[in-house]
C-alpha positions as CSV (number, residue, x, y, z in Angstrom):
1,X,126.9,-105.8,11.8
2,X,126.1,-102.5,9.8
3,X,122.4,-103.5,10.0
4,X,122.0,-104.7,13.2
5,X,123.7,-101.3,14.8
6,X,121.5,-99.2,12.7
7,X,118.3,-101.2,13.7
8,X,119.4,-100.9,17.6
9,X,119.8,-97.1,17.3
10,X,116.9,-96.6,15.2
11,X,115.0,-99.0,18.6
12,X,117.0,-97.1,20.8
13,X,116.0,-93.4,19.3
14,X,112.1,-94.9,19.1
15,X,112.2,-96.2,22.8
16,X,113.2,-92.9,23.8
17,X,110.5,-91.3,21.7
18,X,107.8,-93.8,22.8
19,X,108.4,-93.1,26.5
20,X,108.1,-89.7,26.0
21,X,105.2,-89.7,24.2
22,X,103.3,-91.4,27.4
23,X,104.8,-95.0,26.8
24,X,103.5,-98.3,24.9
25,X,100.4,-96.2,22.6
26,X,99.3,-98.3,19.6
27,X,100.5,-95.7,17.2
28,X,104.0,-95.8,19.1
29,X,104.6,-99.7,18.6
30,X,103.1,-99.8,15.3
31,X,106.5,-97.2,14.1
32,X,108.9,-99.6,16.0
33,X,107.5,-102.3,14.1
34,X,108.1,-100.8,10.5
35,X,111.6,-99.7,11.9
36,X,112.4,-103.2,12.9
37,X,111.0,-104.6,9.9
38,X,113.2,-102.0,7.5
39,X,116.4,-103.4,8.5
40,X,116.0,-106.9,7.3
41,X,116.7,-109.0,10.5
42,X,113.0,-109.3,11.9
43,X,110.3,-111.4,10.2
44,X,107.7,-108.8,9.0
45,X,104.9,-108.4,11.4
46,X,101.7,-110.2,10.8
47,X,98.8,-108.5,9.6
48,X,96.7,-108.4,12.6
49,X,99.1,-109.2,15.6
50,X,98.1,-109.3,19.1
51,X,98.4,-106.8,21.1
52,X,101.5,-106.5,23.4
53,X,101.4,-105.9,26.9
54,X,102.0,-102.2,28.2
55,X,106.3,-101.8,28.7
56,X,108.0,-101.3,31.7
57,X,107.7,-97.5,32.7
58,X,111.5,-96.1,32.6
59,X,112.1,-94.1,35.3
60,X,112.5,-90.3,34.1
61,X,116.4,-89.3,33.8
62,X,115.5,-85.6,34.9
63,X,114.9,-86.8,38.2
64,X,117.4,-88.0,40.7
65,X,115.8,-90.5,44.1
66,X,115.9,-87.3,46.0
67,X,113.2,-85.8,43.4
68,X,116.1,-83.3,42.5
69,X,116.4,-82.3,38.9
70,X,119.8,-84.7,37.4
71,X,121.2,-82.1,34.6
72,X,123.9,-84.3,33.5
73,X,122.2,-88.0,33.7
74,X,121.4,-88.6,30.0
75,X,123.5,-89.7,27.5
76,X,122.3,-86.6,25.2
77,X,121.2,-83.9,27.1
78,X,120.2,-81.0,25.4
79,X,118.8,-78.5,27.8
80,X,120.0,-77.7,31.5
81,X,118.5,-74.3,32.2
82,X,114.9,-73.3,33.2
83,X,113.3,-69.8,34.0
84,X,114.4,-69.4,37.7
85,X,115.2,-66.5,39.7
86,X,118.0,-66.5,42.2
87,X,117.0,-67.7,46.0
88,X,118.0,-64.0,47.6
89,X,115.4,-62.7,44.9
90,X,112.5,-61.8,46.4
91,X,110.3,-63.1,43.2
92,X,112.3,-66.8,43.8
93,X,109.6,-67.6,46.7
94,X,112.1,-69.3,48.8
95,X,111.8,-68.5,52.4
96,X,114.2,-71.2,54.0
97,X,116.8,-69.3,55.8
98,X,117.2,-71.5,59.1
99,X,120.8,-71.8,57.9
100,X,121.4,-68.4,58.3
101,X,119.4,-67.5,61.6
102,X,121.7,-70.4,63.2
103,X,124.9,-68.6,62.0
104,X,123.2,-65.5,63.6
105,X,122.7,-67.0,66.9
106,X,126.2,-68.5,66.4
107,X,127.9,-65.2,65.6
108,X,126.2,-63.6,68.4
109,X,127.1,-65.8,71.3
110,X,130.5,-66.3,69.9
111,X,130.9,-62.3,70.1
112,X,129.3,-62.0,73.6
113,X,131.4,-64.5,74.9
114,X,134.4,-62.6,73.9
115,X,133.0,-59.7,76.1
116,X,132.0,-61.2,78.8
117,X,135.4,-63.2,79.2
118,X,137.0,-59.8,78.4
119,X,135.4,-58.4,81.3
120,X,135.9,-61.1,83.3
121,X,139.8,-60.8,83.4
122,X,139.2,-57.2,83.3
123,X,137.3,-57.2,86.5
124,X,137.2,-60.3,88.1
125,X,134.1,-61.9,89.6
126,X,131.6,-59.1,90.5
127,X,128.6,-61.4,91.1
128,X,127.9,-61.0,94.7
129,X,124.3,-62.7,95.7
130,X,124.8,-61.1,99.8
131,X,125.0,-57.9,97.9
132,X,121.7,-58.1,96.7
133,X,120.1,-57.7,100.2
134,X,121.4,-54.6,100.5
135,X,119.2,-53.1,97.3
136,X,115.9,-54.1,99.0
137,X,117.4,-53.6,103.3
138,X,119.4,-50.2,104.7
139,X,118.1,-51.8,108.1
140,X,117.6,-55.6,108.7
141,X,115.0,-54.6,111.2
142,X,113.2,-52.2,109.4
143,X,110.8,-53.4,105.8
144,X,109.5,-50.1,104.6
145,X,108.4,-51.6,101.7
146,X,107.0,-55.0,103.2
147,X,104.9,-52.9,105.5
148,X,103.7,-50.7,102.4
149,X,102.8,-53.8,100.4
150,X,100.4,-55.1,103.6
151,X,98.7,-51.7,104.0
152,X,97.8,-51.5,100.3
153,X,94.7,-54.5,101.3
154,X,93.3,-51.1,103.3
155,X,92.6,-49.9,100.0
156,X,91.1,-52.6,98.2
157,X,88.5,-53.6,101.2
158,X,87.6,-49.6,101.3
159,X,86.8,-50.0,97.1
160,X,85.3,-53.3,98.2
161,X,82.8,-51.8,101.0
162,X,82.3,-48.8,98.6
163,X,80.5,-51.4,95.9
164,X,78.8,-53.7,98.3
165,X,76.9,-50.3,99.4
166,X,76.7,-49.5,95.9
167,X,74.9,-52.7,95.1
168,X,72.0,-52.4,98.0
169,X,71.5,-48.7,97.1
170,X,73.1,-47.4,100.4
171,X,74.9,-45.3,98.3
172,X,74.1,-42.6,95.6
173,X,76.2,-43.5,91.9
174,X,77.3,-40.0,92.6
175,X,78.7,-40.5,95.9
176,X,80.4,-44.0,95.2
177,X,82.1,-42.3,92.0
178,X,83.2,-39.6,94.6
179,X,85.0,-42.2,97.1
180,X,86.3,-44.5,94.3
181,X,88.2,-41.2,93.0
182,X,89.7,-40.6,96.9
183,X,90.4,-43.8,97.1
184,X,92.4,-43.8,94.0
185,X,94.1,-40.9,94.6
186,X,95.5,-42.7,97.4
187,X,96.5,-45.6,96.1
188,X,98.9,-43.2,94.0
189,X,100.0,-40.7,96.5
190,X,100.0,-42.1,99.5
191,X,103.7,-44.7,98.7
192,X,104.7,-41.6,96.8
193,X,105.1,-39.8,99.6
194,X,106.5,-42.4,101.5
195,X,109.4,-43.4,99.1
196,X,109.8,-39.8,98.7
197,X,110.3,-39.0,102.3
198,X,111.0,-42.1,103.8
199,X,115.1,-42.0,104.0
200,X,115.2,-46.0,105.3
201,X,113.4,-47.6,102.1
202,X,115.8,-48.1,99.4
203,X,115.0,-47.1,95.7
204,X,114.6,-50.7,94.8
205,X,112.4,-51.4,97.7
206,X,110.5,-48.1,96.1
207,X,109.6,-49.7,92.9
208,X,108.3,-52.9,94.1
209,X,105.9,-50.8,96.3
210,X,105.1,-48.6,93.8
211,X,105.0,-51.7,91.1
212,X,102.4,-53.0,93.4
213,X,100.3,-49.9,94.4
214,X,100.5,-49.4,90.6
215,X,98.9,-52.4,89.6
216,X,96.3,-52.5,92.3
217,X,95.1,-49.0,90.9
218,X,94.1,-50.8,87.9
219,X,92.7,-53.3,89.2
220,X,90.5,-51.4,91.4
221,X,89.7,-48.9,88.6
222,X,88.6,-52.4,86.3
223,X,86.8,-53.5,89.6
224,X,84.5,-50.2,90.0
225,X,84.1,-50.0,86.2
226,X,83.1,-53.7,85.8
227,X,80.3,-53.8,88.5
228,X,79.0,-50.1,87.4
229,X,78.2,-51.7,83.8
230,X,76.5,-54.2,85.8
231,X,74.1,-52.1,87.8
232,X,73.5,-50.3,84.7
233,X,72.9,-53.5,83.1
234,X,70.6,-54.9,85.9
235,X,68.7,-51.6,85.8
236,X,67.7,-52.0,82.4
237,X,67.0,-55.6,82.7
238,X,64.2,-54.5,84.9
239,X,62.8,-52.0,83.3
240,X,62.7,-54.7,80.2
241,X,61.4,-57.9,82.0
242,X,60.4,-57.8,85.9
243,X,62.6,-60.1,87.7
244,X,65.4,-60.7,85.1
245,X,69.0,-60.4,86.2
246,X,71.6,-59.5,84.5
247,X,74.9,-61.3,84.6
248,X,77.8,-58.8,82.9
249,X,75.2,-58.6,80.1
250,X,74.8,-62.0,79.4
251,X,71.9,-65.0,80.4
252,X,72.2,-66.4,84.2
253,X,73.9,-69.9,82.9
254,X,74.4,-73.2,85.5
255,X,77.7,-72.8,87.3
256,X,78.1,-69.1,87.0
257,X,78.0,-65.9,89.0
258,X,75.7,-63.4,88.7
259,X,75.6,-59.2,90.1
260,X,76.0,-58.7,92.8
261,X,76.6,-62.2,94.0
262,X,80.0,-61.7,92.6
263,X,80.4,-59.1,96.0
264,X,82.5,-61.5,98.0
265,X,85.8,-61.3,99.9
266,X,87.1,-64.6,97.8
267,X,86.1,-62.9,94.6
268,X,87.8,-59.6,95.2
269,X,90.9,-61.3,96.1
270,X,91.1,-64.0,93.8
271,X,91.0,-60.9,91.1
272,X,93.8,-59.3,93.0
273,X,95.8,-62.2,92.9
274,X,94.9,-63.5,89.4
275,X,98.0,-61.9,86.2
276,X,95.1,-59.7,84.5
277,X,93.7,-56.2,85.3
278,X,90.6,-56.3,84.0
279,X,88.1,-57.8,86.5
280,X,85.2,-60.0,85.0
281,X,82.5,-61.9,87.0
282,X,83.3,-65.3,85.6
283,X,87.1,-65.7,84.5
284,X,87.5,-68.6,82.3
285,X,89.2,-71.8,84.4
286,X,91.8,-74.3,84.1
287,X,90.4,-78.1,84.5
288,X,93.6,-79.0,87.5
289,X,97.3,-78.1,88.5
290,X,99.8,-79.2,86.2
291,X,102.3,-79.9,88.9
292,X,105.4,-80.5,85.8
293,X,104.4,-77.3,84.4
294,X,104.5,-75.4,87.4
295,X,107.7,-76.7,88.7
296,X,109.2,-76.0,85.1
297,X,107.9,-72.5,85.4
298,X,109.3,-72.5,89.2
299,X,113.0,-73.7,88.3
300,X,112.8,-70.5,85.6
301,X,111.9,-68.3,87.8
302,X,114.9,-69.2,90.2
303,X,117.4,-69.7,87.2
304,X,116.3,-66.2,84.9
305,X,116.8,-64.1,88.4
306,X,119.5,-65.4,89.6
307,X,121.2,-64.9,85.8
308,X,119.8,-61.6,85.8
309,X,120.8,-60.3,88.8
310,X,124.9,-61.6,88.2
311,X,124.6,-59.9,84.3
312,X,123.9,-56.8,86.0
313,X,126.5,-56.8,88.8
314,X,128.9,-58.7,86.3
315,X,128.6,-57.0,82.9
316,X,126.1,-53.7,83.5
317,X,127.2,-52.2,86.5
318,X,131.2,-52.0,85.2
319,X,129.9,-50.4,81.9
320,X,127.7,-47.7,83.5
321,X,130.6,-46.6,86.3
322,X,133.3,-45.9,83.4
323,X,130.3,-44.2,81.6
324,X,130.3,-41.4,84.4
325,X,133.5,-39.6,83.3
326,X,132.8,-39.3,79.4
327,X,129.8,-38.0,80.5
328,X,131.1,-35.7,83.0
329,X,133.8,-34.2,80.5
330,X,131.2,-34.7,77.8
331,X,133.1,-36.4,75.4
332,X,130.5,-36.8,72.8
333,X,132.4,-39.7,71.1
334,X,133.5,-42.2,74.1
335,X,129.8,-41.8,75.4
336,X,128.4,-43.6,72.0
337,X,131.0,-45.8,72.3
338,X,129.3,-46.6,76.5
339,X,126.3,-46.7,75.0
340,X,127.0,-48.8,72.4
341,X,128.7,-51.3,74.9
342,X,126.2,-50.9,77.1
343,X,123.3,-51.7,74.5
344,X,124.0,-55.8,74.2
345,X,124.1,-56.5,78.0
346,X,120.7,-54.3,78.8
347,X,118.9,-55.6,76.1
348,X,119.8,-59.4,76.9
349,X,118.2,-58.7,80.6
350,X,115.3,-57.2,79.1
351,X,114.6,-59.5,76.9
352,X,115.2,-62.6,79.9
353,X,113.0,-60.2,82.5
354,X,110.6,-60.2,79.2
355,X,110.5,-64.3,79.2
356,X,110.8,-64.4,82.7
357,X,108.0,-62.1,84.3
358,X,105.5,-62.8,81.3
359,X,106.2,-66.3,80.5
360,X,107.4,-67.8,83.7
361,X,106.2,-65.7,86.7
362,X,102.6,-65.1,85.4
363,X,101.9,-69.0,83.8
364,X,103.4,-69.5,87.3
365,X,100.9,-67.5,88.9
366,X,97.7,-68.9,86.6
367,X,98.3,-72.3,86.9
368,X,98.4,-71.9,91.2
369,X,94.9,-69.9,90.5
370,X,94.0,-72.0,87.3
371,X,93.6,-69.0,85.9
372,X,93.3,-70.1,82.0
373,X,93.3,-67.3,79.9
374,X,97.4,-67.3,79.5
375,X,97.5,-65.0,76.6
376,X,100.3,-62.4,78.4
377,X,102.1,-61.5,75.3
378,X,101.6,-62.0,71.1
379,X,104.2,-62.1,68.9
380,X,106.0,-58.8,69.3
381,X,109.0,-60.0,67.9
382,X,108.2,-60.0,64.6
383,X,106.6,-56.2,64.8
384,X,106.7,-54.1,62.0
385,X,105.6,-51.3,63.4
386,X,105.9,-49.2,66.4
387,X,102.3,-49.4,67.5
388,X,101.9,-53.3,66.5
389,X,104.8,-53.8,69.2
390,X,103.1,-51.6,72.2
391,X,99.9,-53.4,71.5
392,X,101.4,-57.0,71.2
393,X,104.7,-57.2,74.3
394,X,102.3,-56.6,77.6
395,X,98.8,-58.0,76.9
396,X,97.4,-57.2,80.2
397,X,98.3,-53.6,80.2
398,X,97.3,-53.6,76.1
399,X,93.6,-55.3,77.3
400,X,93.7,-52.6,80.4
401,X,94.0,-49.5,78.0
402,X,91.7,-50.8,75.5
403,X,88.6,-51.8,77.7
404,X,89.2,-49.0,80.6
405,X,90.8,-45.9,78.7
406,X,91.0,-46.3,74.7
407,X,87.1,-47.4,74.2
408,X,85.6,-45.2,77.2
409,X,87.6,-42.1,75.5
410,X,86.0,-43.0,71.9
411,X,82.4,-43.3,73.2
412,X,82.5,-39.5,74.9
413,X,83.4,-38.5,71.7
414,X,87.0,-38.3,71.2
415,X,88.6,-39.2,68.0
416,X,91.1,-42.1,67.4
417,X,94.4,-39.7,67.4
418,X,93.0,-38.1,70.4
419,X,92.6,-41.4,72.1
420,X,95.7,-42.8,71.3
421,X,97.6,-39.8,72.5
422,X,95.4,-40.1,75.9
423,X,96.9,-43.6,76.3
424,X,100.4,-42.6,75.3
425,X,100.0,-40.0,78.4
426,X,99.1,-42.1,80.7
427,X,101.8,-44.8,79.9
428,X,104.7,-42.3,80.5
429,X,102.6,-40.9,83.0
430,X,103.0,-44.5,85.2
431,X,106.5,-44.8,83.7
432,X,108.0,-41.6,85.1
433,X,106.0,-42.7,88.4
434,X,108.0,-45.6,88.6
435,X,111.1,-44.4,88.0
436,X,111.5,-40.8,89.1
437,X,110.0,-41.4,92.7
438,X,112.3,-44.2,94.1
439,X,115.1,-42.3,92.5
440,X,114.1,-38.9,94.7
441,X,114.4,-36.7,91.2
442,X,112.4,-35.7,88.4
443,X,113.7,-35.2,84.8
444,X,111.5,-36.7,82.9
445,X,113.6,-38.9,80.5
446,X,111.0,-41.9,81.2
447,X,108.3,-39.6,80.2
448,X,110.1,-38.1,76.8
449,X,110.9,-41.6,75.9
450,X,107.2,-42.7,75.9
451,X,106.1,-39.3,74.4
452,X,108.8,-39.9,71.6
453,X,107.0,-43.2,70.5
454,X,104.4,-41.4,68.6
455,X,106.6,-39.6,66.1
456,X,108.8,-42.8,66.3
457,X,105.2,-44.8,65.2
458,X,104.7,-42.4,62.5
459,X,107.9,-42.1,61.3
460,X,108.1,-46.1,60.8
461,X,104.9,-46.6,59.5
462,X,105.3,-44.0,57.2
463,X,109.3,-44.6,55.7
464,X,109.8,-48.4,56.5
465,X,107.9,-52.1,55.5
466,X,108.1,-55.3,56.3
467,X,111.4,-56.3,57.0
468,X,113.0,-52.6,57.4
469,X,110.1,-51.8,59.5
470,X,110.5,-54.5,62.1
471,X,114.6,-54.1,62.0
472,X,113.7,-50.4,62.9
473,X,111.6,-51.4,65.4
474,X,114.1,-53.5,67.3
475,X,117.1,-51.2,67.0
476,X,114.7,-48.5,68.7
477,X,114.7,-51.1,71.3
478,X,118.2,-52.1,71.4
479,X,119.1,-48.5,71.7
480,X,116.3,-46.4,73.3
481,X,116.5,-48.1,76.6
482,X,120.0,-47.3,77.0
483,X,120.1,-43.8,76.7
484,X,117.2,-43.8,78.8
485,X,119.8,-46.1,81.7
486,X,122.5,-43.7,81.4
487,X,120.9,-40.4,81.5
488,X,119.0,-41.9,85.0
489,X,122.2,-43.2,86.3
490,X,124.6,-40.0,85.6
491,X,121.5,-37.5,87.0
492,X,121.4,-39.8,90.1
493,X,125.2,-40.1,90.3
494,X,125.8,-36.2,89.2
495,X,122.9,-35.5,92.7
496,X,124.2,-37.8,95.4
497,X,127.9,-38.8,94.9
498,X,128.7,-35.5,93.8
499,X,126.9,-33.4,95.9
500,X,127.7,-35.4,98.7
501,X,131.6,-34.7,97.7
502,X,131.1,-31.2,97.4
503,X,129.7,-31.0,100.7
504,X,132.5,-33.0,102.1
């Protein structure tokens, strides 16, 4: 019994040795032979035996069916640690934290839940949809804004006219540069004045006419710069080859349009109509109507406003009233603590208008016009840096400043800083525009904000990376745009309910 123990250990120790020395070798089953043989109870082998077939490959212990290293499954296991580094370690290579972002998201509704029910029983339902009206109507019979939205087409036919005539050579380049500038001008002054003066249009009313007059100034300033390249274009296309046309600088190809056949009524408006400011002569074009898509994009569109519109009478509007007094008795600490409360509501309807106006309204928009470039924002989101946000959030703006101001500035000669700055200026430029006019007061806090994003660029790119540098960029966010609310709101509450009071 002795023996035949031994010789099963002494099998069992070689098995183990023969499988991990790559399984049934010739060397391997010639030492279990003599070990067999030693113990007496096997018939020596003979001299020249045949060879045996290859064993049974034993599934390695180390690994469990999950492909998960099993520590504890042999029966003498000598080792259970490896070189490793902990999974927080940034040397450990392991990037799976979904488990975390979903307690996040978790966490962060549960917590805005508890507000909003707490201002629920605070203050009741405020969502009022008749209310609305009001922002947009002092007069049901009067549309101030309506009627300054159907005289802004005077504009674009005068820019129109003013590059048909440019095109025959009715015109001097001189004197069209002269009446495109007029005409510009305009566009910007002209619902200026009327917000500014008019006392029946309502501030909201104000910025969707100014929103409007805004955008079709840079579309009309693409629109004259687009077809000048062309002329210029065409111009040296004759001088080069008698005949030849040019077609925005490329070959005449089957299908497409070519200066200045591109001077049509249906083009100009299309361009109007189309989400992009920056004209071209053939934009690129979706095959057909996806009629799911667009009703998806539809029922967004009605959903995100009408959710936006009750967070702000609900949740916003509360906040910024009881904001008025600490402000008034400048109690430095009870107006961090408003802004603080005010910062979650504000950014959640900025970041729906965000998914609303660039995701649903303009792939609402395209889709009617099968308009197929759709690239209206990039992966902000995941910024690490100031500048890699303004250049990523608002792609047509971003394309606009690049093609029409950035580029044009570098070829004249200025440098990159200098450039940059221009197109920091005329951001706040259009951002105090929008503001300060329907409001009927100027304090440039629209204006500093922008300007402040240059030191604010530096100051991340230069202190913060990866990780810290996008977490900086979002708490500028989270933050910025409230202070920017509620010094608006108290200046415009501190000049009309006031004053009015006073004179009372």
């Amino acid at each position: 019994m002795g023996d035949r123990g031994g010789v099963g250990s002494r099998r069992r120790r070689t098995g183990s040795r023969t499988s991990s020395q790559g399984g049934g070798s010739p060397i391997a089953a010639a030492e279990e032979v003599r070990d067999v043989g030693a113990g007496g109870d096997a018939p020596a082998p003979a001299p020249a035996p045949a060879p045996a077939p290859a064993p049974t490959p034993i599934p390695s212990p180390d690994k469990d069916k999950d492909g998960e290293a099993d520590v504890g499954s042999g029966p003498r296991e000598l080792r259970c640690h490896r070189l490793q580094d902990s999974l927080f370690s940034s040397d450990s290579g392991f990037s799976n934290y979904r488990g975390i972002l979903n307690w996040c998201v978790v966490m962060l509704i549960l917590s805005n839940a508890r507000l909003f029910l707490e201002n629920l029983i605070k203050y009741g339902i405020l969502v009022d949809p008749i209310q609305v009206v009001s922002l947009f109507l002092k007069d049901p019979y009067s549309w101030p804004a309506l009627c300054l939205v159907i005289v802004a087409n005077v504009f674009a036919v005068a820019a129109f006219q003013v590059e048909k005539r440019l095109a025959v050579g009715v015109l001097t380049e001189q004197a069209g540069l002269l009446l495109h500038v007029v005409n510009l001008a305009t566009i910007l002054c002209f619902p200026a004045a009327v917000a500014f003066l008019l006392e029946s249009i309502t501030p909201v009313g104000s910025v969707v006419a100014l929103m409007v007059y805004t955008i079709l100034f840079l579309k009309l300033f693409s629109y004259r710069d687009v077809n000048l390249w062309c002329r210029e274009r065409r111009a040296q296309a004759k001088s080069a080859s008698a005949g030849k046309k040019a077609n925005g600088g490329a070959a005449q190809r089957t299908g497409t349009v070519s200066y200045p056949d591109n001077l049509t009524y249906r083009d100009l408006y299309y361009f109007l109509f189309a989400p992009t400011l920056c004209y071209e002569l053939n934009f690129p074009r979706s095959p057909r109507i996806r009629k799911r898509f667009l009703l998806r994009r539809l029922f967004e569109m009605l959903f995100f406003t009408q959710l936006q519109v009750g967070l702000i009478q609900q949740w916003m509007v509360p906040t910024i009233q009881n904001s008025m007094k600490p402000f008034k008795d400048m109690d430095y600490s009870r107006i961090i603590e408003r802004l603080l409360k005010l910062a979650v509501p504000n950014h959640l309807i900025w970041l729906i208008f965000f998914y609303w106006l660039f995701h649903s309204c303009l792939n609402a928009v395209a889709e009617l016009m099968q308009f197929g470039d759709r690239e209206f924002y990039r992966d902000w989101w995941n910024s690490e840096s100031v500048t890699y946000f303004w250049q990523n959030w608002n792609i047509p703006v971003h394309k606009w400043c690049i093609r029409h101001f950035y580029k044009p500035m570098l070829r004249r000669g200025s440098s990159k800083w200098v450039a940059k700055m221009g197109v920091f200026l005329a951001s706040a430029f259009f951002h105090e525009y929008l503001v300060s006019i329907p409001l009927r007061m100027f304090r440039l806090w629209a204006f500093t904000g922008m300007m402040a994003q240059i030191p604010l660029a530096w100051i991340v790119s230069r202190f913060f990376r990866g990780n810290y540098g996008n977490a900086a960029v979002w708490l500028s966010l989270i933050i910025g745009q409230p202070v920017a609310v509620l010094m608006y709101v108290h200046d415009y509450y501190v000049l009309h309910h006031e004053a009015q009071s006073a004179g009372v």
